[in-house]
C-alpha positions in Angstrom: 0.0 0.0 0.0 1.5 3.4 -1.1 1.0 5.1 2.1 3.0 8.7 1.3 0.0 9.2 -1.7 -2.7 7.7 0.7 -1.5 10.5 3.5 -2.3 13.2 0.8 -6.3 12.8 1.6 -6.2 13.6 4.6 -2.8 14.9 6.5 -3.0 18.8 6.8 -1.3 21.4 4.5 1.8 21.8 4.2 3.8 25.1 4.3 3.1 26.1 0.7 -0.7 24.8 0.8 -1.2 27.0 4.1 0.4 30.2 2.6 -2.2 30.3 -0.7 -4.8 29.3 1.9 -4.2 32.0 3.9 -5.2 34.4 1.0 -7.8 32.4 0.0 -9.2 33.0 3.5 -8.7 37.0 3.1 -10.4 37.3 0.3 -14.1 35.2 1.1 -16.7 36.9 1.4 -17.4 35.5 4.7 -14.8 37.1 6.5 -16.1 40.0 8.0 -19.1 37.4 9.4 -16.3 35.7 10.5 -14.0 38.4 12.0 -17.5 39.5 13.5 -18.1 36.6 15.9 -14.2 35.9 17.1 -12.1 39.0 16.6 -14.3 41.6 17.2 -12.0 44.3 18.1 -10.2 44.2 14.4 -11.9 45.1 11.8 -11.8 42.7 8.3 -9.5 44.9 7.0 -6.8 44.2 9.4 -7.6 40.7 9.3 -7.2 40.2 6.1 -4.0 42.2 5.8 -2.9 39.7 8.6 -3.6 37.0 6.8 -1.9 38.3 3.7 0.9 38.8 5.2 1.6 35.6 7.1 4.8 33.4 6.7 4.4 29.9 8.2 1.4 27.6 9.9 3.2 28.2 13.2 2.6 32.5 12.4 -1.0 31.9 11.6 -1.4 29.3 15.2 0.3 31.8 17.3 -0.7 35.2 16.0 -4.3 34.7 14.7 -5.9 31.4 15.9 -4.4 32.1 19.6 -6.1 35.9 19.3 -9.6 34.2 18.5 -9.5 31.7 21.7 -8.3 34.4 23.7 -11.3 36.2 22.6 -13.6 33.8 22.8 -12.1 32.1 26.1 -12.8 36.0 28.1 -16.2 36.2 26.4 -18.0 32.7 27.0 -16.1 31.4 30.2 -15.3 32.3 33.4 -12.3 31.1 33.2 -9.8 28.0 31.6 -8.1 25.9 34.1 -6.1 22.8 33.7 -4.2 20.4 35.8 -1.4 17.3 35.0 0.4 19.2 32.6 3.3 17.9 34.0 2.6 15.0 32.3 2.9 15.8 28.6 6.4 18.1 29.9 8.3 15.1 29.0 9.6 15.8 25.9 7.7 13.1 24.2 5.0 12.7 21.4 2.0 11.5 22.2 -1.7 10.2 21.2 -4.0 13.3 23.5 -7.1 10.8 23.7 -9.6 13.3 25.0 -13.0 13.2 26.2 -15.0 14.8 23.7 -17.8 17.5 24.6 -17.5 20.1 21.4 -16.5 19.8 18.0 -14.3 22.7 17.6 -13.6 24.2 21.3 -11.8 21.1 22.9 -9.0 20.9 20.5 -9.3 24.8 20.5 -8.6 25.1 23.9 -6.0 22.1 24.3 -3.7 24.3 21.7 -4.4 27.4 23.4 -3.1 25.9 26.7 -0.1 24.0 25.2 0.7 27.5 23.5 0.6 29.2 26.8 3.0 26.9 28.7 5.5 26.9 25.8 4.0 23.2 24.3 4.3 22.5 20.6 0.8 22.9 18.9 -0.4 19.6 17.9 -2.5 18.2 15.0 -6.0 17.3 15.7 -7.7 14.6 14.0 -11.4 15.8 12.8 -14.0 14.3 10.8 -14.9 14.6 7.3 -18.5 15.4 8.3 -17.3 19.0 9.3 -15.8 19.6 6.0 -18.2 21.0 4.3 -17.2 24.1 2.1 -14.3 24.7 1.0 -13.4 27.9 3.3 -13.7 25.3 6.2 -11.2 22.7 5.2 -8.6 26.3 4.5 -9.0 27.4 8.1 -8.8 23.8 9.4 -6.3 21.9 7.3 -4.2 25.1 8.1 -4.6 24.8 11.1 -2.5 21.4 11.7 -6.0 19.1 11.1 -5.8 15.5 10.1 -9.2 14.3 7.9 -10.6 11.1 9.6 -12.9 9.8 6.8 -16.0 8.5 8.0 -17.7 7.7 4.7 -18.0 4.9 2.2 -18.9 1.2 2.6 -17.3 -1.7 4.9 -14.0 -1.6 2.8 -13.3 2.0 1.9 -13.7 2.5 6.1 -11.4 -0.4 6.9 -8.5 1.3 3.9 -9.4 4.6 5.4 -8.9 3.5 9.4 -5.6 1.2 8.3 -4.3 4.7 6.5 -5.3 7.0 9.5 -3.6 4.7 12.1 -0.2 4.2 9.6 -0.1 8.0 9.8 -0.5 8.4 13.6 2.3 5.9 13.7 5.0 7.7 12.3 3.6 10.8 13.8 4.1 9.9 17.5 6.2 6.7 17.1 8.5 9.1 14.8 8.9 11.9 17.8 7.3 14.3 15.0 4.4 15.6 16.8 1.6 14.9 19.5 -1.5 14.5 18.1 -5.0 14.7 19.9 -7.9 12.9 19.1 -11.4 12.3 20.2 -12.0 9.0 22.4 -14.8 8.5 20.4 -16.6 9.3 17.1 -18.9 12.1 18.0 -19.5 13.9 20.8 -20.6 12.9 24.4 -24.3 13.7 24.1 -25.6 12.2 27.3 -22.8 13.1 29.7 -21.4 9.4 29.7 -17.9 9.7 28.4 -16.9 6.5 27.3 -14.3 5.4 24.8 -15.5 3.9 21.6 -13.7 0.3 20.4 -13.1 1.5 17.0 -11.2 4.6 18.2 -8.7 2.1 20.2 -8.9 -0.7 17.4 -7.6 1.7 14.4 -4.9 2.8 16.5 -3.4 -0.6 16.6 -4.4 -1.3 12.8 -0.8 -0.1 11.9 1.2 -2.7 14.4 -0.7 -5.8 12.9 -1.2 -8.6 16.0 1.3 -6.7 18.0 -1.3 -5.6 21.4 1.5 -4.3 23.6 3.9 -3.0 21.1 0.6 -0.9 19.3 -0.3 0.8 22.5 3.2 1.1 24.5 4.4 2.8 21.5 1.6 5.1 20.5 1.9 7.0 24.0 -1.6 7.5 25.0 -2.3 10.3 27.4 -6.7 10.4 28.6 -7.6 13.7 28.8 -10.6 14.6 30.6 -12.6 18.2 29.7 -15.4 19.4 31.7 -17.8 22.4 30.9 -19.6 24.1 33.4 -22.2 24.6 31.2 -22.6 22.0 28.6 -21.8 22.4 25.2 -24.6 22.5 23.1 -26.7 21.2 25.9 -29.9 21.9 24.8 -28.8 20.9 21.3 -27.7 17.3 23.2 -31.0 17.1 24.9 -33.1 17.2 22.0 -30.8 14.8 19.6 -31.2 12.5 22.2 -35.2 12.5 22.5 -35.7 12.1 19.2 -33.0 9.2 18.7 -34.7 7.3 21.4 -38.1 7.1 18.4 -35.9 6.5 15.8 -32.4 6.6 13.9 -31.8 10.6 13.9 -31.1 12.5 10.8 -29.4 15.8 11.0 -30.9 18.5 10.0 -29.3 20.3 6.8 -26.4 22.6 8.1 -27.0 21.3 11.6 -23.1 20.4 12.5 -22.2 24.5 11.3 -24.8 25.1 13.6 -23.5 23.1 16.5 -19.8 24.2 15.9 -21.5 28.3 16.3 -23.7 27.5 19.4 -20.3 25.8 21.1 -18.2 28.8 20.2 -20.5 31.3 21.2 -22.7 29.8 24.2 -21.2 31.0 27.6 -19.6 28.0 29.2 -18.6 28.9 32.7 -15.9 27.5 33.9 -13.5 24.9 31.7 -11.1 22.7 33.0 -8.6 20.1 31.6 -6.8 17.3 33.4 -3.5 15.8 31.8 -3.7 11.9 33.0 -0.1 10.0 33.4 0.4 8.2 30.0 -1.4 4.5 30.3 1.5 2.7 31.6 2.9 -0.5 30.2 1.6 -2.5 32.8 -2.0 -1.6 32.5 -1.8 -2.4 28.7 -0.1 -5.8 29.8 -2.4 -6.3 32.1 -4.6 -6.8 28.9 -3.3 -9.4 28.0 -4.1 -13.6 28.1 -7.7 -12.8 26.5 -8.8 -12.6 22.7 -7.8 -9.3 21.2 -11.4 -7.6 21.0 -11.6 -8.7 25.1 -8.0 -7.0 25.3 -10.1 -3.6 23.3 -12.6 -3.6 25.6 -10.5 -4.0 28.7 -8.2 -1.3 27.8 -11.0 0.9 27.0 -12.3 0.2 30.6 -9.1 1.5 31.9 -9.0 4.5 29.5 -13.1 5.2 30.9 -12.4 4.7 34.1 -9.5 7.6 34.0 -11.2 10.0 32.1 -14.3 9.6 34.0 -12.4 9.8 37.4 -10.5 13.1 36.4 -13.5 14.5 35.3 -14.1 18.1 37.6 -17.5 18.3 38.6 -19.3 21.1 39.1 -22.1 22.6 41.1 -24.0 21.9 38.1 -23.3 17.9 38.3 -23.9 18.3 41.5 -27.5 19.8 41.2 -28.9 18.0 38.2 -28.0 14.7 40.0 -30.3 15.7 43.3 -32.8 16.9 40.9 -32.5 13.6 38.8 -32.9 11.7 42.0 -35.1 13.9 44.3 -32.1 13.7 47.2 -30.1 16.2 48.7 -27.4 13.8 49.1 -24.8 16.3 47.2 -26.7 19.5 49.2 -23.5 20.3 50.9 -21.9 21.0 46.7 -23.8 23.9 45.8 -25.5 26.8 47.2 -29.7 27.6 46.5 -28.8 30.4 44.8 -26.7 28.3 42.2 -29.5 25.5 42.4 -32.2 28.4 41.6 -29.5 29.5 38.5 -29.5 26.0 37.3 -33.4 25.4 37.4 -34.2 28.8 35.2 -31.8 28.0 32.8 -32.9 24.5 32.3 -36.9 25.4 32.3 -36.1 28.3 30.1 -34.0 26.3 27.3 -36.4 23.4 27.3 -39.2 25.6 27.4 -38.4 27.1 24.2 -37.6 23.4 22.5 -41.0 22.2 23.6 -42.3 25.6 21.7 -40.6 24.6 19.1 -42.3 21.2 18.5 -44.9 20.6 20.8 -45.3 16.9 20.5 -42.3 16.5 23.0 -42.6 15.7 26.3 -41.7 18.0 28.6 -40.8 15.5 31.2 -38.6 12.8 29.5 -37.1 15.7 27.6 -36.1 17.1 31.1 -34.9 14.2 32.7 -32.5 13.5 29.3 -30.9 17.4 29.9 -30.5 16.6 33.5 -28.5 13.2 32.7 -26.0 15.4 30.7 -25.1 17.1 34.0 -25.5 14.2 36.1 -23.9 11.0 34.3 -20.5 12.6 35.7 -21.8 11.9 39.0 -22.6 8.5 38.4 -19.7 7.9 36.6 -17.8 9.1 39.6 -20.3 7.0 42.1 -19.3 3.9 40.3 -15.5 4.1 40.5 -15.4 5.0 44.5 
């Protein structure tokens, strides 16, 4: 298999490919929308003179993507905060496995705080269902992405996964870069972060029947990201009611829409935690079982990390006694963040049961209140 021609669909641009980007980018017509919602204290002018005038992907990270998570970071949160950095310090590559809560704003952030503690940026591995015009794939492909193709039948996903797991694999393995991607395919709708098998499966596609050697070498570091306010939560809530009638088809432009609500929602609080890198006796610890038993045990491992770093927040804390009718976490929160909570919730499912009025107001509610309150359970289960 020519691997160098298959890396072409889907590694990021190069040097050259960035730079005629970059002017592509200037001149849409959509930048001043653009400029609008994450730099709006330049005007599209300067922007696009900025642009224009860039010389490398590391200029464009540094000078304009940093500039629009700082701006978005002091307008939607109350603050980034992160812990166990220590542990990608080490002067190692690594695969960032992360807990996955928004399309764009986990990588987002991730670079923002490797860039602030003097950390490489890294590429991030997206999927092909976010690509969808052509200004998109310039800022993203420029922006260090890798394409993870999710389309096509049995075979063209098997090539594709055997192609994407080759190229992590002289990424990481080859000291090149880190590289973070999402410990599952999609988001975490219902507040249960769990790692998907395919996600560990295609990253051992490249060391054939090797188990240890695939996972010692690739370097995994769990990340765990928590939101004070959940992404897209009301977004979430309803995806979820209506899968539970049916399979659920996405509304035309729904992802864009998704990707906009995460960026510009106000998110509270936001804090990552940098686990130790799964250690080579945990992955041996794996072994003696069939291979799809080893999967499923390492993903355990993987779960149980993430979901044990996870912060919790008042929030968690109130949607659980809510969930359950207790008090039992009282002693978490005060009334007047309990009081916060409640209006927000009856006000955003208020307005999706206006919206369509065959839902029902009370399973819809008890599906938002799982988003805040799996964490809990999660964390319940593991003490």
């Amino acid at each position: 298999m020519n691997y160098t021609k298959l890396f072409d669909e889907i590694r990021p641009y190069n040097e050259a490919e960035s730079l005629a980007a970059f002017k592509r980018i200037a001149a849409s017509e959509l930048l001043p929308r653009i400029v609008g919602t994450v730099l709006p204290s330049k005007t599209p002018e300067e922007v696009r003179k900025i642009l224009e005038n860039l010389s490398s992907i590391d200029e464009y990270q540094s000078e304009v993507m940093i500039s629009v998570m700082e701006t978005i970071i002091s307008k939607t949160t109350a603050g980034v905060s992160f812990s166990g950095l220590e542990n990608v310090k080490d002067g190692k590559t690594h695969i960032l496995l992360s807990g996955h809560r928004d399309i764009i704003l986990d990588p987002a952030i991730l670079a923002y705080i490797f860039h602030k503690n003097g950390l490489p940026f890294t590429e991030i591995a997206v999927g092909d269902n976010l690509l969808g015009s052509s200004l998109i794939r310039d800022l993203m492909f420029s922006n260090r992405m890798i394409k993870v193709i999710r389309s096509g039948d049995t075979r063209a996903k098997y090539v594709a996964s055997t192609v994407l797991s080759e190229y992590l694999r002289r990424k990481v393995v080859g000291g090149e870069r880190s590289v973070w991607i999402a410990h599952r395919g999609g988001r975490t709708k219902d507040g249960n972060d769990t790692t998907g098998q395919g996600v560990l499966k295609m990253l051992s596609m490249s060391y054939g029947k090797d188990f240890d050697r695939a996972y010692k070498e690739m370097s995994i570091i769990p990340i765990s990201i928590s939101y004070e306010f959940e992404s897209c939560d009301f977004l979430k809530a309803r995806e979820l009611y209506y899968t539970k009638r049916g399979p659920y088809v996405k509304m035309k432009d729904e992802d864009l829409n998704s990707m906009k609500t995460g960026i510009i929602q106000q998110k509270g609080r936001v804090h990552f935690h940098f686990a130790p890198v799964v250690s080579d006796e945990e992955i041996e610890s794996c072994n003696g079982i069939h291979v799809n038993e080893r999967i499923t045990s390492l993903r355990y491992k993987i779960d149980k990390t993430i979901q044990g770093n996870f912060k919790l927040w008042p929030n968690n804390y109130i949607a659980y006694d809510i969930l359950k009718s207790s008090d039992k976490y009282a002693s978490e929160y005060t009334s007047k963040q309990r009081k916060i909570f409640d209006e927000y919730m009856s006000s955003g499912l208020n307005k999706l049961v206006s919206d369509d009025s065959s839902m029902e107001m009370s399973e819809l509610r008890e599906l938002f209140l799982l988003i805040y309150a799996n964490p809990v359970i999660n964390r319940e289960r593991l003490t």
